[in-house]
LUMKOLDREN-940027 format. One record per residue: x, y, z of N, C-alpha, C in turn; residue in three letters. Coordinates in steps of 0.2 Angstrom, whole numbers, plus 5000, padded with zeros to 4 digits. Example, Ala and Ser with C-alpha at 12.3 -4.5 7.8 and 13.67 -1.06 7.14 Angstrom:
<atoms>
506649725039506249785039506649845039ala/506449895035506849955036506450005039ser/
</atoms>
This chain:
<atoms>
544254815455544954845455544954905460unk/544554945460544355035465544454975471unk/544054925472544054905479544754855484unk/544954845478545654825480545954855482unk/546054935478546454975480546355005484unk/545855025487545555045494545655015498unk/545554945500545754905504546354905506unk/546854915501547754905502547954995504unk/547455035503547455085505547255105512unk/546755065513546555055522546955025526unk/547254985524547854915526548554985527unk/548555005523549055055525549155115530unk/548355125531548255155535548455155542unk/548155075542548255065548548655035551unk/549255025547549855015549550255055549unk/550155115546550455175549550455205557unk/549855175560549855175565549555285571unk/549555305564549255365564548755395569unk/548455355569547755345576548155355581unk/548355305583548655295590549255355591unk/549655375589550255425589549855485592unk/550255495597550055575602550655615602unk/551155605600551555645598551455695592unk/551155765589551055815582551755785579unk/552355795583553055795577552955715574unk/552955665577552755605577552255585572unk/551455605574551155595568551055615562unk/551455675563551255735553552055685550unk/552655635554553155615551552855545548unk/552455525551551955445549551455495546unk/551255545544550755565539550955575533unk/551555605533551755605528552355545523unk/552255505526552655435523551955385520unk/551455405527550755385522550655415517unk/550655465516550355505509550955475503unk/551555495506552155455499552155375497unk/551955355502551655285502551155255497unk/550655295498550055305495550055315487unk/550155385490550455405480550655355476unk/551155335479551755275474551255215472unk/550755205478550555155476550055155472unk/549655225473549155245468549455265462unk/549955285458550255315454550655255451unk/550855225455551355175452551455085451unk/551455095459551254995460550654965456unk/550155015460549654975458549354975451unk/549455035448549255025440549654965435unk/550054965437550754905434550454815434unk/549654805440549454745443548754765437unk/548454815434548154815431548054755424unk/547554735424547754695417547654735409unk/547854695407548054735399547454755395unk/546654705397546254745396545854805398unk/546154835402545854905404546254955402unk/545854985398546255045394546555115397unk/546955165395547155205397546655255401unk/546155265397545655315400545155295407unk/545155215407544955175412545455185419unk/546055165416546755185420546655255427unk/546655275421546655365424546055375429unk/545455375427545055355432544955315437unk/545155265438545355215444545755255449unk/546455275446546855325447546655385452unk/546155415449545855475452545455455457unk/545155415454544655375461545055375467unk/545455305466546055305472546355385477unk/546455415471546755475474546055515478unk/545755535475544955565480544755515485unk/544855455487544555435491545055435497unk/545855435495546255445502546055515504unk/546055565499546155635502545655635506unk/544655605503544355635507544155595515unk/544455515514544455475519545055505526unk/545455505523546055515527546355575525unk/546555615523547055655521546755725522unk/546055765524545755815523545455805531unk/545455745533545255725539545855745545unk/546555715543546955725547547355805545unk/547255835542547355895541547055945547unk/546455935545546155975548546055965557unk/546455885559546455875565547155915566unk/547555915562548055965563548156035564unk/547656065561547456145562547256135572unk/546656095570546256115577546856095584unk/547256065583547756045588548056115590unk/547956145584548656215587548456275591unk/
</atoms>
């Protein structure tokens, strides 16, 4: 299940197209439609595809997962490419 979600979390990535944009106003506006994107799908979509034997506390977990591995893949990464830009 973690690995799905990560996969459909890389898939978004890179179709955000984030890499390739040389414009700052341009990619912080594709960064941040990734991160809403994401959330919705960490928080919402994708828990809803969970099947009915995995329990809440399993839930939550997976969840977290998802959420720690965009911030530390992408989101802490593209931050701080942000800082150094300035």
């Amino acid at each position: 299940v973690i690995s799905k979600g990560k996969e459909a979390i890389d898939k978004m990535w890179k179709e955000s197209g984030i890499d390739t944009i040389q414009s700052v106003v341009k990619k912080s506006e594709a960064f941040n439609q990734f991160v809403d994107k994401s959330n919705e799908f960490i928080t919402t979509t994708y828990p809803q595809t969970f099947s009915r034997d995995i329990a809440g506390s399993k839930k939550t977990d997976i969840i977290y997962e998802l959420s720690s591995y965009t911030t530390e893949r992408y989101v802490k990464p593209t931050l701080s490419g942000f800082q150094s830009s300035r």
